[in-house]
OpenMM code with the backbone's topology and positions (N, CA, C; nanometers):
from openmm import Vec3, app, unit

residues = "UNK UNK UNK UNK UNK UNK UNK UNK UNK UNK UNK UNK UNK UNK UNK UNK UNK UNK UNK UNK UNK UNK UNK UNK UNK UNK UNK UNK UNK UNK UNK UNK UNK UNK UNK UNK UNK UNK UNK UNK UNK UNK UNK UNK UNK UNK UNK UNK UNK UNK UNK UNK UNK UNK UNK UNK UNK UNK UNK UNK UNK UNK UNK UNK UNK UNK UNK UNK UNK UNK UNK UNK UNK UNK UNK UNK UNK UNK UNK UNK UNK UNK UNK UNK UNK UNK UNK UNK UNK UNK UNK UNK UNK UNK UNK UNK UNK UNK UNK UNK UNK UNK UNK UNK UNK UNK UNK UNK UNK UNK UNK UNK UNK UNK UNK UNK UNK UNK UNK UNK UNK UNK UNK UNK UNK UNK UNK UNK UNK UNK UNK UNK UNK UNK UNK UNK UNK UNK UNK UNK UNK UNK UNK UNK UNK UNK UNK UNK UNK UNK UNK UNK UNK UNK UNK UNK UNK".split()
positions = [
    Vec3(1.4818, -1.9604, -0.3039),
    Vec3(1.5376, -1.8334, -0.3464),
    Vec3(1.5407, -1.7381, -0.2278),
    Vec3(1.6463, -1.7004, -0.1954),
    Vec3(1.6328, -1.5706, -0.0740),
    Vec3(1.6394, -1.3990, -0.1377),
    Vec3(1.6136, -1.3708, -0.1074),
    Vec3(1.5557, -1.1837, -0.1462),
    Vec3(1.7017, -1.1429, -0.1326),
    Vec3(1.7414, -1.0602, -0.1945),
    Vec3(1.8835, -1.0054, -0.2172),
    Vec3(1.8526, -0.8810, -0.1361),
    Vec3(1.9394, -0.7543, -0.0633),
    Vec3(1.9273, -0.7106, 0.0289),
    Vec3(1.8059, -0.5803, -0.0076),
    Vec3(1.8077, -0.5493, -0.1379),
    Vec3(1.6885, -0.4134, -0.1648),
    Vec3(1.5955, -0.5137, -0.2442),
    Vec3(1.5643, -0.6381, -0.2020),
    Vec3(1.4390, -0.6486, -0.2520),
    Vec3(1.3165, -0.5959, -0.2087),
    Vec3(1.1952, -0.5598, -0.2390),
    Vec3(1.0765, -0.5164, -0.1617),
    Vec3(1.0234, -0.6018, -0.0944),
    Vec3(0.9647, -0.6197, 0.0302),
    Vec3(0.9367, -0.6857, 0.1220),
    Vec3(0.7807, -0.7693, 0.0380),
    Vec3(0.7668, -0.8941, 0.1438),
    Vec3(0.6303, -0.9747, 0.0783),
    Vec3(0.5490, -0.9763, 0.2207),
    Vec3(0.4383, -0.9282, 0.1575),
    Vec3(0.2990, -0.9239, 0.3173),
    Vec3(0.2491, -0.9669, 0.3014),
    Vec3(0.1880, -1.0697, 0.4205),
    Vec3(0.0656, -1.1121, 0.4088),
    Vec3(-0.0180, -1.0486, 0.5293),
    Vec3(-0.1511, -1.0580, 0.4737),
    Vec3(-0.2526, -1.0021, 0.5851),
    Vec3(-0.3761, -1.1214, 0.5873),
    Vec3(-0.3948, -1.0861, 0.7025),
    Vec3(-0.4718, -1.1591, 0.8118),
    Vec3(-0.6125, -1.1407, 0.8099),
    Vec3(-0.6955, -1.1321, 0.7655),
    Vec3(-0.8026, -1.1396, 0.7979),
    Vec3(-0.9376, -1.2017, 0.8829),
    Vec3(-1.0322, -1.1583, 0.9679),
    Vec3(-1.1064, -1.2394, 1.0200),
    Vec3(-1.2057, -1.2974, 0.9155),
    Vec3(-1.2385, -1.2043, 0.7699),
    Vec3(-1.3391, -1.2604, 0.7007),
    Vec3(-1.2994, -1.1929, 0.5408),
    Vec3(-1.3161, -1.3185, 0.4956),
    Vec3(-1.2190, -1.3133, 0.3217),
    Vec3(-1.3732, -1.1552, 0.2756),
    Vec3(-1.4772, -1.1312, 0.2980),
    Vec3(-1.5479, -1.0734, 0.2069),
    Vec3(-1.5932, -0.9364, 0.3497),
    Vec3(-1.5507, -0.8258, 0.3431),
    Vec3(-1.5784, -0.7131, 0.4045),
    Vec3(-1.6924, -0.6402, 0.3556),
    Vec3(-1.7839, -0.5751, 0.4497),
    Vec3(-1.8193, -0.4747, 0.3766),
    Vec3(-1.7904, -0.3295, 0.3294),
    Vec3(-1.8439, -0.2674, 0.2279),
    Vec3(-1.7722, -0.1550, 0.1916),
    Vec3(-1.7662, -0.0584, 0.3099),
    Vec3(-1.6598, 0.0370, 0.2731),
    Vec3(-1.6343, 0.1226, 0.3727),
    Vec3(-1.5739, 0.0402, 0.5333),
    Vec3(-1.5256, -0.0832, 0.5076),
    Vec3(-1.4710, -0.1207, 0.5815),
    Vec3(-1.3397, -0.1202, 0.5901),
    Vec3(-1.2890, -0.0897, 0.7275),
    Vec3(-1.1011, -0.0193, 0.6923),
    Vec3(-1.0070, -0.1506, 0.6533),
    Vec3(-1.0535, -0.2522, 0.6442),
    Vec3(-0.9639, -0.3889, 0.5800),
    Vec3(-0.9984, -0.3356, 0.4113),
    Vec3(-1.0892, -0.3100, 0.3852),
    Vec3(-1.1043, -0.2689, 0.2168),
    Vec3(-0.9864, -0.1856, 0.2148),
    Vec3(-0.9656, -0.0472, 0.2927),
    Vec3(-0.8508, 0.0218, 0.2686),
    Vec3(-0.7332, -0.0290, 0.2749),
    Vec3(-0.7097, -0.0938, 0.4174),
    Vec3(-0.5360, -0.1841, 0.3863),
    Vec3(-0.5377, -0.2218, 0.2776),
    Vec3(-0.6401, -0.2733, 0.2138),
    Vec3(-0.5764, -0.4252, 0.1184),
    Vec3(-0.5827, -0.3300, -0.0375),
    Vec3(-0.6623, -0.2249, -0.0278),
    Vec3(-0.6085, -0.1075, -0.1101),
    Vec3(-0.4721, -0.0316, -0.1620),
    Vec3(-0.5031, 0.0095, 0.0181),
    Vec3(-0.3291, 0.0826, 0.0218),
    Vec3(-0.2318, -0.0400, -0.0310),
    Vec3(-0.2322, -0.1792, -0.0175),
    Vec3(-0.1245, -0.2874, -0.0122),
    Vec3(-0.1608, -0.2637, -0.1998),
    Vec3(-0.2180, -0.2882, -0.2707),
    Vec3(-0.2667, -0.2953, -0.4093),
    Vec3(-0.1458, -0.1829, -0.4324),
    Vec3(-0.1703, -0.0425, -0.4058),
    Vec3(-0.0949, 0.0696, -0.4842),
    Vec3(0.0910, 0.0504, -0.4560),
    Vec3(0.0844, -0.0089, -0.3204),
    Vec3(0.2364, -0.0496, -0.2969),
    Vec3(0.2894, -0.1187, -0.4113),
    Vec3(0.2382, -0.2356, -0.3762),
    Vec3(0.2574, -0.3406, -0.4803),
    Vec3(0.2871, -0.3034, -0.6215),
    Vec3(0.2132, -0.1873, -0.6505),
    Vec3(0.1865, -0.2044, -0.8048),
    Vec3(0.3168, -0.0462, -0.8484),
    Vec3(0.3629, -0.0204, -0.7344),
    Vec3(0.4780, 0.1219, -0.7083),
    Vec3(0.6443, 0.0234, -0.6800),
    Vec3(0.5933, -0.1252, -0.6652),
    Vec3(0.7022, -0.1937, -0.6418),
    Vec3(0.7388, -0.1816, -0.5085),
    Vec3(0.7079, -0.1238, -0.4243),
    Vec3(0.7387, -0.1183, -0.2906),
    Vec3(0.7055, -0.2275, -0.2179),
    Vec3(0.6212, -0.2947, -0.2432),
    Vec3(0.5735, -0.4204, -0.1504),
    Vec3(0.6113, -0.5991, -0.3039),
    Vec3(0.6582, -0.6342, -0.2769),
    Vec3(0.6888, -0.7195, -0.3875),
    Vec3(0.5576, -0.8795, -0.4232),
    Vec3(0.4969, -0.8653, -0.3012),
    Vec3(0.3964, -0.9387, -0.3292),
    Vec3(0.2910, -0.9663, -0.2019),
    Vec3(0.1838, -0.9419, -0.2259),
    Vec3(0.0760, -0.9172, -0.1053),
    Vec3(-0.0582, -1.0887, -0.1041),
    Vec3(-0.0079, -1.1165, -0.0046),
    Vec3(-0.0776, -1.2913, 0.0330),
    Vec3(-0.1771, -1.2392, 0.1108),
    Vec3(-0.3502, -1.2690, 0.0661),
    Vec3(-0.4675, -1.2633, 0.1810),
    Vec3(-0.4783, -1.4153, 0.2771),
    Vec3(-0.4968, -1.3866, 0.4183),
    Vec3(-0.5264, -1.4872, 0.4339),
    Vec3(-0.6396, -1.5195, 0.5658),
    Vec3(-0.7107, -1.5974, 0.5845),
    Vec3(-0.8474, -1.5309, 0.6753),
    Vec3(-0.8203, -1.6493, 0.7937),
    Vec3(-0.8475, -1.5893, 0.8755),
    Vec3(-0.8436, -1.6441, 1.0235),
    Vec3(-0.9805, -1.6262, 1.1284),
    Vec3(-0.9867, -1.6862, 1.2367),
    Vec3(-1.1141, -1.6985, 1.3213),
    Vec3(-1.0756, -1.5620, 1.4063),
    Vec3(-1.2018, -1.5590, 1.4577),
    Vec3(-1.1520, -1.4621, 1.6299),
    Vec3(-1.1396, -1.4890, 1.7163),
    Vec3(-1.0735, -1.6196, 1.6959),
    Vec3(-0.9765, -1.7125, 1.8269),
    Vec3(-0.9170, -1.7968, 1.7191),
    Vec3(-0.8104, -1.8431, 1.8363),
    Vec3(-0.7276, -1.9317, 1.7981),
    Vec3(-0.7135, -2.0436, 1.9250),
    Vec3(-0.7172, -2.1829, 1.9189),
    Vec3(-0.6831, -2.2011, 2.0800),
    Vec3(-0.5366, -2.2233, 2.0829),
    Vec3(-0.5509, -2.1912, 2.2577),
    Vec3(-0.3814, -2.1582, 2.2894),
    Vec3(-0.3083, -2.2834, 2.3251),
    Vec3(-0.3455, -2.4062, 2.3274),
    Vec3(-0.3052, -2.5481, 2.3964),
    Vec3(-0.2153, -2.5861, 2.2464),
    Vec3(-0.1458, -2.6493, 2.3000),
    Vec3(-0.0311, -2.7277, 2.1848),
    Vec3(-0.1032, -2.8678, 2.0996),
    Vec3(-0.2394, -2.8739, 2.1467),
    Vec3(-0.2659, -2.9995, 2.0928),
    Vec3(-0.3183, -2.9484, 1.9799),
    Vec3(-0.3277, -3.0410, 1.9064),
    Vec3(-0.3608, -3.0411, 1.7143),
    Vec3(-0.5150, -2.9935, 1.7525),
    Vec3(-0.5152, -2.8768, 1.6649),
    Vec3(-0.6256, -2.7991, 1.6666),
    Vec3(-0.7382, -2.8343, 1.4943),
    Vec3(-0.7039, -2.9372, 1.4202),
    Vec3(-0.7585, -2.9649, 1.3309),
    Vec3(-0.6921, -2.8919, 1.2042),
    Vec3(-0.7135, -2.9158, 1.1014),
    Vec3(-0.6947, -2.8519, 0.9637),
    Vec3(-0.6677, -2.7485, 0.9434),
    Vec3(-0.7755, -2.6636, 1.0283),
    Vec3(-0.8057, -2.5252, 0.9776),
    Vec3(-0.7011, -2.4259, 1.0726),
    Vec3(-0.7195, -2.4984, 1.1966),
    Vec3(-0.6825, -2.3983, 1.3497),
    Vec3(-0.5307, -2.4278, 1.3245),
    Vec3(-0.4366, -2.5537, 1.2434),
    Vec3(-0.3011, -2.5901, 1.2640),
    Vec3(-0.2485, -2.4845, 1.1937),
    Vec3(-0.2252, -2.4074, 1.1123),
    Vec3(-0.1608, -2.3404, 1.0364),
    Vec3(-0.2027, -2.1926, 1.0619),
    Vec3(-0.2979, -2.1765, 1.1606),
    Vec3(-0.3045, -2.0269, 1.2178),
    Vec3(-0.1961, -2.0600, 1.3482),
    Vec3(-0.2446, -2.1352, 1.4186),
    Vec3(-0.1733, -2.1272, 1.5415),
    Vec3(-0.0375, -2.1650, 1.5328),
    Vec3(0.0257, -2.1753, 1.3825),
    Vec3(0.1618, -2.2029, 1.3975),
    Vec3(0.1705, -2.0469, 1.3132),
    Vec3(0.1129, -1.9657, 1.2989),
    Vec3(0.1514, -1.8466, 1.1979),
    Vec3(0.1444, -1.7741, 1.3841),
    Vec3(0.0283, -1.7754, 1.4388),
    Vec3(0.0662, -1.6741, 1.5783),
    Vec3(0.2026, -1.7573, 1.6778),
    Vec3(0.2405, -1.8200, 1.6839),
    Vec3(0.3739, -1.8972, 1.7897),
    Vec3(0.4894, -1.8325, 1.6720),
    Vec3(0.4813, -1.8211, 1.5209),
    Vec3(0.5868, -1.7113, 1.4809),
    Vec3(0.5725, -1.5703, 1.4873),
    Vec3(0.4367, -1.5466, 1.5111),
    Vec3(0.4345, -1.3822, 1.5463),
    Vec3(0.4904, -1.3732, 1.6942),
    Vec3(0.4759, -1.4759, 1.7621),
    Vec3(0.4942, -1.4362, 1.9119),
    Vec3(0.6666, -1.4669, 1.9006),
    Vec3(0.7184, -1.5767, 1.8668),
    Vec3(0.8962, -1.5731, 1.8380),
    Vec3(0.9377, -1.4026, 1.8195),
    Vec3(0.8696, -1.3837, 1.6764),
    Vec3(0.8982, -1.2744, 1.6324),
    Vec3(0.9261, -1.1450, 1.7648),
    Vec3(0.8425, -1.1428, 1.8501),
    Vec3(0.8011, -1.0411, 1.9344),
    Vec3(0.8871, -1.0572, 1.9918),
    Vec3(0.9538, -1.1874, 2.0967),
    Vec3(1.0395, -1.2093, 2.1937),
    Vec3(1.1657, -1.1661, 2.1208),
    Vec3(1.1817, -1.1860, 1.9943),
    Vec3(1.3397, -1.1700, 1.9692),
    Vec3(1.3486, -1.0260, 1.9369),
    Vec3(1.2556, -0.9351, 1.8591),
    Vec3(1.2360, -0.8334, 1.8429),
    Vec3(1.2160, -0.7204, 2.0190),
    Vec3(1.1574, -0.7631, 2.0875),
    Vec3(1.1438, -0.7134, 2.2491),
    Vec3(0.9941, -0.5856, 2.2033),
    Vec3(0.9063, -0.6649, 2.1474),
    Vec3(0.7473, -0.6458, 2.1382),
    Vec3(0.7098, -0.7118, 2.1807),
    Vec3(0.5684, -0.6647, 2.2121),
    Vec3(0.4372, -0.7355, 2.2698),
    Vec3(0.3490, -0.7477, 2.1221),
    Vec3(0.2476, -0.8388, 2.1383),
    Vec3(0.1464, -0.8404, 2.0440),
    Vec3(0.0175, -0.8380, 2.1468),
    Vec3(0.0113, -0.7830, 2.2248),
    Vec3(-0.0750, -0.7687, 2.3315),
    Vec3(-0.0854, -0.6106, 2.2778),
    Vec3(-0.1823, -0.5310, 2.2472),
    Vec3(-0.3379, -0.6232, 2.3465),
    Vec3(-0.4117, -0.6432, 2.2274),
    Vec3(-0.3172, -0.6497, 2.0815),
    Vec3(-0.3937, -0.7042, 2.0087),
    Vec3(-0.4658, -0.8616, 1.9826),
    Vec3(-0.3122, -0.9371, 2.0201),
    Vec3(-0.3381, -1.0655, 2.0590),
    Vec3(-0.3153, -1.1506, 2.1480),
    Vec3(-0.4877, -1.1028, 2.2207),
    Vec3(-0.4685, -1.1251, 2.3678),
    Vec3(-0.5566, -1.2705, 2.4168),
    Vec3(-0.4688, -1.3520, 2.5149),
    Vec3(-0.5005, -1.4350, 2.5528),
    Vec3(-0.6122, -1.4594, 2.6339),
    Vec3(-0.7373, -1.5235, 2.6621),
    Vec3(-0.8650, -1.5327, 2.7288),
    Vec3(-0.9188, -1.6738, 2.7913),
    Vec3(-0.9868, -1.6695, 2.8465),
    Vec3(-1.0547, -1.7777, 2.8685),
    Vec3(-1.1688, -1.8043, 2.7878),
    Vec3(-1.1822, -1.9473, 2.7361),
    Vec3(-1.3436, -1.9504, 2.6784),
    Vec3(-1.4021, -2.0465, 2.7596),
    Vec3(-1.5469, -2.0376, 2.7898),
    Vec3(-1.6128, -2.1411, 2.8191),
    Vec3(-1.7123, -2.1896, 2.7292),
    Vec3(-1.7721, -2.3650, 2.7243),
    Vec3(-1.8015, -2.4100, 2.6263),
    Vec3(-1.9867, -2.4851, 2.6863),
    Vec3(-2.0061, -2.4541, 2.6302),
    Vec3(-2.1969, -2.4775, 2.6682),
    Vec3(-2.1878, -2.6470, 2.6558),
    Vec3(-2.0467, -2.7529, 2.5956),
    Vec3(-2.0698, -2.8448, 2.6344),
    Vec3(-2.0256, -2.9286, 2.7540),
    Vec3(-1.9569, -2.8062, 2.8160),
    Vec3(-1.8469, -2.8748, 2.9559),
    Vec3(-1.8397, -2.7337, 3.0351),
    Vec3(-1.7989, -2.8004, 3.1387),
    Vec3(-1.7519, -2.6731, 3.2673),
    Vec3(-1.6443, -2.6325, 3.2533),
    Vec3(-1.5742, -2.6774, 3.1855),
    Vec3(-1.4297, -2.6877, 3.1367),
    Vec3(-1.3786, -2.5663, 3.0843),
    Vec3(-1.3136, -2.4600, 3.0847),
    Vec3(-1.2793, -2.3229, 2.9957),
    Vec3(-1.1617, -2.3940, 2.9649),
    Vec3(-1.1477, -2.2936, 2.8355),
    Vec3(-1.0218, -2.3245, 2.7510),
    Vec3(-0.9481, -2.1754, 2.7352),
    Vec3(-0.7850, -2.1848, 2.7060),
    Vec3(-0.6955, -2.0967, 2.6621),
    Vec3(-0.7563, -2.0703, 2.5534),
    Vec3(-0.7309, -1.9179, 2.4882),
    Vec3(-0.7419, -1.8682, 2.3675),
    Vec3(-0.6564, -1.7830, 2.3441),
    Vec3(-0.6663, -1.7639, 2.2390),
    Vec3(-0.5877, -1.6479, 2.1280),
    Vec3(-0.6958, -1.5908, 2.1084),
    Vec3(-0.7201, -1.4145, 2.1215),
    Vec3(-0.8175, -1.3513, 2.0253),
    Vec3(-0.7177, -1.2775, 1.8693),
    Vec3(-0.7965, -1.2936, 1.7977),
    Vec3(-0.7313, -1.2504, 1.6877),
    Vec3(-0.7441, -1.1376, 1.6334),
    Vec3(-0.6713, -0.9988, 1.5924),
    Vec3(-0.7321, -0.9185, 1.5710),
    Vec3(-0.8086, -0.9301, 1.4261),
    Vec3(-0.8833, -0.8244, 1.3800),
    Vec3(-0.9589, -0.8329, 1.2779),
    Vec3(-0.8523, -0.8319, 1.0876),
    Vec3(-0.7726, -0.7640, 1.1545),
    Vec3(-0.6623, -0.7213, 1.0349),
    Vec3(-0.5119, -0.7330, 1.1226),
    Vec3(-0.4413, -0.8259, 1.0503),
    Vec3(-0.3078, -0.8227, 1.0440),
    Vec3(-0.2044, -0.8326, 0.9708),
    Vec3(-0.1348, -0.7425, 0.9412),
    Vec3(0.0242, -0.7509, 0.8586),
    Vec3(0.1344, -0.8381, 0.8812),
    Vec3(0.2060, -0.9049, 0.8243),
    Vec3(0.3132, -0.9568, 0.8798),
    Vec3(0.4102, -0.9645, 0.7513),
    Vec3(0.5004, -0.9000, 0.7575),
    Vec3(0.6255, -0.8816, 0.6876),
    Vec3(0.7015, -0.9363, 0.6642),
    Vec3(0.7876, -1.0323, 0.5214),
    Vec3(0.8801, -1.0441, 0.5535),
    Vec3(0.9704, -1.0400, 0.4486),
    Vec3(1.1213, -1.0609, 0.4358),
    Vec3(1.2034, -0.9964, 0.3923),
    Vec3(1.3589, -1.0868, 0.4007),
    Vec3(1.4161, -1.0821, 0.3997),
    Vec3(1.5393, -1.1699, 0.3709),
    Vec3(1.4812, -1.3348, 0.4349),
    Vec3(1.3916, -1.3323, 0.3782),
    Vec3(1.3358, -1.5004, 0.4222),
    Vec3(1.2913, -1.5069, 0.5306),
    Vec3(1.2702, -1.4098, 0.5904),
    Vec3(1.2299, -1.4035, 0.7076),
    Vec3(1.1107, -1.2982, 0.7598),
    Vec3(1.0729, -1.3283, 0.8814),
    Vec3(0.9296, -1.2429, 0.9423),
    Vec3(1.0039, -1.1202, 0.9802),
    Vec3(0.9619, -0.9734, 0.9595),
    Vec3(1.0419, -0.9225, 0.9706),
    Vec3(0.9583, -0.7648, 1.0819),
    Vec3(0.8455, -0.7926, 1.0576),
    Vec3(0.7366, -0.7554, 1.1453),
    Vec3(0.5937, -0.7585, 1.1730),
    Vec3(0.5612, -0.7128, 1.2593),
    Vec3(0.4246, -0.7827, 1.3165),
    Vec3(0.3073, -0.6739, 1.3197),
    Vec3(0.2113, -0.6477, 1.2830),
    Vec3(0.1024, -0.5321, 1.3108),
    Vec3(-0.0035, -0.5372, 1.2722),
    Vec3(-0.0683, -0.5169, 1.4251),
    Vec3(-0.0186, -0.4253, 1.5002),
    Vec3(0.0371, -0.4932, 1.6538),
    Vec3(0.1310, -0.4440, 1.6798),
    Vec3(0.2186, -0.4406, 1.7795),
    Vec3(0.2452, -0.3751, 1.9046),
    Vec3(0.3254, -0.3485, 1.9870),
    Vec3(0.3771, -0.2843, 2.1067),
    Vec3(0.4785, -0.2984, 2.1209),
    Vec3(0.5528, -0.1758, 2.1176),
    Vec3(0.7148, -0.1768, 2.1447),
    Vec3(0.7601, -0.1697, 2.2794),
    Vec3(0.7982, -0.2976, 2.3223),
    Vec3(0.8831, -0.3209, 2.4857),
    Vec3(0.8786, -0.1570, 2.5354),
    Vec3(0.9527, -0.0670, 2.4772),
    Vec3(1.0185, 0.0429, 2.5719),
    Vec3(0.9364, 0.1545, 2.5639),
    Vec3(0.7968, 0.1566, 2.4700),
    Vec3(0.7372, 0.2842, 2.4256),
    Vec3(0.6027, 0.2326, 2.4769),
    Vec3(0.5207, 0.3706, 2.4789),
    Vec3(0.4058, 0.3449, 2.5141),
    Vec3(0.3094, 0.3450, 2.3838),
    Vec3(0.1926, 0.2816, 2.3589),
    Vec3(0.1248, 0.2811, 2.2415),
    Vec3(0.1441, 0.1495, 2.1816),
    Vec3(0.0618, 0.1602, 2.0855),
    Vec3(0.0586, 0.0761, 1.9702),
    Vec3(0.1334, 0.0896, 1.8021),
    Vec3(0.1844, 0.0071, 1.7381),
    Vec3(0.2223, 0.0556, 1.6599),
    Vec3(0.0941, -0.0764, 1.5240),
    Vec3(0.0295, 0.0257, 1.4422),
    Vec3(-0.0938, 0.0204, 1.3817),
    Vec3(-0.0196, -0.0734, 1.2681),
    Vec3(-0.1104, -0.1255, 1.2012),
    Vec3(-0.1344, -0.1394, 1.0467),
    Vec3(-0.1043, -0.0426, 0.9743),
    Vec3(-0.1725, 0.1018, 1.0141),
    Vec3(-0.1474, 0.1649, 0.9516),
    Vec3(-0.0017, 0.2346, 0.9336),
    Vec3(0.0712, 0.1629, 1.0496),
    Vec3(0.2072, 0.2482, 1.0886),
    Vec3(0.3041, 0.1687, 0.9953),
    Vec3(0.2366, 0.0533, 0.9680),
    Vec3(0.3287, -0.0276, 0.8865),
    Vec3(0.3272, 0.0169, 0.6878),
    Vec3(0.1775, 0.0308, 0.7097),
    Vec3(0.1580, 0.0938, 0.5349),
    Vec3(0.2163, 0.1979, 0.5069),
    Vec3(0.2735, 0.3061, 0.6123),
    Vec3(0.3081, 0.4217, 0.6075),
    Vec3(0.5086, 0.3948, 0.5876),
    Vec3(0.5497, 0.2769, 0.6583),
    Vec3(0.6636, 0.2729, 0.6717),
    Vec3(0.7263, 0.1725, 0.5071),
    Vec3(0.5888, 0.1189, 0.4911),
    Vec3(0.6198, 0.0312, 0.3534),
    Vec3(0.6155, 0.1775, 0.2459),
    Vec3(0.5737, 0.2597, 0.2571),
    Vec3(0.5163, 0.3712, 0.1352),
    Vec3(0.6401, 0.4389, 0.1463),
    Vec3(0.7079, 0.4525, 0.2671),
    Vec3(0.8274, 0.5530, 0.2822),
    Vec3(0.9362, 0.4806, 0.2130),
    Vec3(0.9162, 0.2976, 0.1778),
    Vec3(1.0159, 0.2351, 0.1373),
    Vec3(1.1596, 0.1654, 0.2095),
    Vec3(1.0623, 0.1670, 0.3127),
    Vec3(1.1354, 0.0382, 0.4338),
    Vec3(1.1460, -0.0882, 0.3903),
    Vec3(1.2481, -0.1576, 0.3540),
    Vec3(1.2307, -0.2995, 0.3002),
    Vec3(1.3810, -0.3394, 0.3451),
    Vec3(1.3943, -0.4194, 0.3444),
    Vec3(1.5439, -0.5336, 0.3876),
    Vec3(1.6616, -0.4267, 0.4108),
    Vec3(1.6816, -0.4369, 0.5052),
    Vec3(1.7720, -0.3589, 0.5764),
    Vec3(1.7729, -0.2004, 0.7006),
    Vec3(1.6344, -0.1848, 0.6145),
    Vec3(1.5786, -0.0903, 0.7002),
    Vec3(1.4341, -0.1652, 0.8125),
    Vec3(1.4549, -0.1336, 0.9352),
    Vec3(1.4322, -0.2023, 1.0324),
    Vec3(1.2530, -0.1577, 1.0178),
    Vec3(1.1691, -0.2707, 1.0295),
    Vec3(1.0054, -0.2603, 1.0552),
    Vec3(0.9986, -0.2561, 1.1779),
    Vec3(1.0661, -0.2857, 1.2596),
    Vec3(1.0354, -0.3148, 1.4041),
    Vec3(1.0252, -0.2011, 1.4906),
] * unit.nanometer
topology = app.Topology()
chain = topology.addChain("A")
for resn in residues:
    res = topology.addResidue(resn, chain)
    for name in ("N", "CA", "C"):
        topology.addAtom(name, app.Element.getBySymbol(name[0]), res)
């Protein structure tokens, strides 16, 4: 089924850990995403929990790591075709491993992430960096642009 052009957009968010504690600002996103949702503005809100890495090598990262690291290589598509960075939220590192001398590529992950999408497609990323501006553009910049009623046709990016 593809979303007809004023459908409300579907988010999913990212999490580093499915259970927060209170007064933690992921309790609020996933709040603010609740009242969208339930105002029709957001058409359906997916949790989903991730590490605070990802590794960056193309080889099969197991079960858990395959389906993050193919959700960040579409946030990063997303960025190149859009002309964002996902830096310096998701920023690349070295790790080293207490069983080898060996360091490895990484992904750090941020703690909370949005990702939008909308005519079948990813439609934005946050939090982000816009090629031509200086700053970041937040989570929160995105809850604010979903509340104003940005959805398919009107640009997240």
């Amino acid at each position: 089924m593809t979303d007809e052009p004023d459908d409300p957009p579907r988010v999913v968010v990212w999490v580093r850990e499915l259970s927060v504690p209170p007064g933690d600002p992921r309790e609020a996103v996933l709040s603010r995403l609740g009242e969208l949702e339930s105002r029709g503005l957001v058409a359906d809100v997916s949790l989903r929990v991730w590490g605070a890495t990802v590794d960056a090598a193309v080889v099969d990262g197991g079960e858990f790591e395959q389906p993050v690291r193919s959700c960040v290589a579409e946030f990063h598509r997303w960025a190149e075709r859009t002309g964002h960075s996902l830096e310096p939220a998701f920023r690349r590192e070295q790790r080293s491993s207490m069983l080898s001398t060996e360091r490895s590529a990484v992904v750090r992950l941020p703690r909370v992430c949005v990702a939008v999408y909308t005519d079948g497609g990813l439609r934005g990323v946050f939090p982000c960096s816009p090629a031509e501006e200086a700053g970041t553009e937040t989570v929160w910049d995105c809850l604010d642009r979903l509340g104003a009623g940005a959805a398919a046709g009107k640009p997240l990016e």
